[in-house]
N, C-alpha and C positions, 0 to 999 in steps of 0.2 A: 562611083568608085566601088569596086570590087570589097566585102570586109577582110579578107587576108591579105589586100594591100595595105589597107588602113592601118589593121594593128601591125603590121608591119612597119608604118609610116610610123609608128605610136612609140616603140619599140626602139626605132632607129634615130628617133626625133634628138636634131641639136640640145645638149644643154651646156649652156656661159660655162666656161672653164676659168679657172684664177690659178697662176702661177702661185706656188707653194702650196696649195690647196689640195690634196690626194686624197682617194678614198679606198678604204680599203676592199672595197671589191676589183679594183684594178691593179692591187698589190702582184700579185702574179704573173703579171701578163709584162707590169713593169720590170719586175726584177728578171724577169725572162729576156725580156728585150723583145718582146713584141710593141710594147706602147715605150714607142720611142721621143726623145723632145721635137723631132721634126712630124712627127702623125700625129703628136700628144693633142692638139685641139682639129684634128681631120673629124669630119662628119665617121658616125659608127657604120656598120658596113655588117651588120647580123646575118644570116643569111636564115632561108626559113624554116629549117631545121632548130635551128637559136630561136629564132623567137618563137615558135610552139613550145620548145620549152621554156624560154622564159615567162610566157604567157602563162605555162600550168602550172609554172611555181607563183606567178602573181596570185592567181586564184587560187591555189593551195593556201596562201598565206591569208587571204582575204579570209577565207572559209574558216580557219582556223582562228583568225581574229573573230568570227563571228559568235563563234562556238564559245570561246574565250569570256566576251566578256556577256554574252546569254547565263555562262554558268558562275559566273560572277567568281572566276580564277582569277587572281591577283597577276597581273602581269601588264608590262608595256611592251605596243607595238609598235616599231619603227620607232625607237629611244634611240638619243644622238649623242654621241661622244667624241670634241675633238682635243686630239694629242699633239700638245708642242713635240716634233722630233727635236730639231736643231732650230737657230736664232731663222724665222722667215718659210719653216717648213711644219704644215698642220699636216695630221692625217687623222680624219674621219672615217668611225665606225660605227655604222648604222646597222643596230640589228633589225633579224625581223622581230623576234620576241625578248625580251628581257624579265627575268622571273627574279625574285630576291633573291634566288641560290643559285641560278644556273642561267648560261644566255642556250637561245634554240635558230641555229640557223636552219631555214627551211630551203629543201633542193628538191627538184622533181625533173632528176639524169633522166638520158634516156637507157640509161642498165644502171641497175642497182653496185653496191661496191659491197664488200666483206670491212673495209678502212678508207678512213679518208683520203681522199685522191688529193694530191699534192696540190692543183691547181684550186681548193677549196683551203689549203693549211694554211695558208698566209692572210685569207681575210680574217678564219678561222683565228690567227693569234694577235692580229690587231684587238680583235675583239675581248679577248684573254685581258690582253696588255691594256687595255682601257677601261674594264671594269672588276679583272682582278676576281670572274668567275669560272667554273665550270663552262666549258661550250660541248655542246652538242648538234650535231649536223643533223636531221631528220632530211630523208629521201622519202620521197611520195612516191609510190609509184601507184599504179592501176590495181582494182578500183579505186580504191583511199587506203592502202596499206600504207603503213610510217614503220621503217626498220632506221633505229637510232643508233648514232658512232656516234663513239666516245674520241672527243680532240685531245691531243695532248702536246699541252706547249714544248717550245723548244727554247732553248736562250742562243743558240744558232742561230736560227731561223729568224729570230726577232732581234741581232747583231747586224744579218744581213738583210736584214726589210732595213733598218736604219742607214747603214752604210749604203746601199743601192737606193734609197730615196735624194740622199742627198748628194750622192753622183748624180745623179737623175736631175736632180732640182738647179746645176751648178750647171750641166749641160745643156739644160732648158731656156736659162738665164742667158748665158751663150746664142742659143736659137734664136732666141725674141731680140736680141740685141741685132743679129744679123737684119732680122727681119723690121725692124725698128716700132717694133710691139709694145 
């Protein structure tokens, strides 16, 4: 097997889905209506552009966890927070970093932004809304340059992640019953 099949395979690989269960890296894509209750458990579909970048943000984060805890900086990697929305609906927010003052989501686009791009805000306030810090987005690009944006919540924004998860969740409920899941 080729290795850009593999981490492709690696990248795209099934993971168990549980109804009620959202995380908020897919907040976006749901509130969009790309990840609909009928695709909601479809195998992922990356294409190889997606996953060299998600690959160089894996190893951006890796590196930076290394760095991290060599210099003996206070911080947690991949810290897990999950949020009762409504009665049967969690949504998890996995950062990469978590600091006592500030969370650090780590991106490595392929072009850099001047602000954060809308399709990062919504995991971006999950994360807000679960620990109730500062977030900042850091972009990697080439060689190791990090230019950091500054997140800034909205209580729009996190009205309608609640409101469209729980359409979402009631729709879903719907599908699997068709489907007798």
């Amino acid at each position: 097997m080729k290795l850009n099949d593999l981490i492709s395979e690696y990248v795209n690989r099934s993971r168990p889905r549980t109804k009620g269960r959202y995380y908020s890296s897919e907040l976006y894509n749901i509130v969009k209506g790309k990840v609909t209750p009928k695709n909601f458990n479809n195998k992922r579909n990356i294409d190889e552009k997606g996953v060299q970048l998600i690959s160089r943000g894996n190893a951006s984060e890796d590196y930076l966890t290394k760095v991290f805890k060599a210099m003996g900086t206070d911080c947690e990697s991949q810290a897990k927070k999950v949020m009762d929305i409504a009665p049967g609906i969690t949504l998890v927010a996995k950062l990469d970093f978590l600091f006592k003052d500030r969370i650090i989501e780590v991106k490595h686009p392929s072009r850099t932004f001047t602000e954060i791009p809308p399709w990062y805000q919504y995991q971006c306030e999950a994360y807000y809304r679960a620990y109730n810090l500062p977030v900042y987005v850091w972009e990697i690009s080439e060689p190791f340059n990090i230019t950091q944006l500054v997140f800034t919540p909205s209580e729009e924004r996190w009205n309608e992640i609640k409101e469209k998860l729980q359409v979402f969740h009631q729709e879903l409920i719907k599908e699997y019953a068709k489907r007798n899941l």
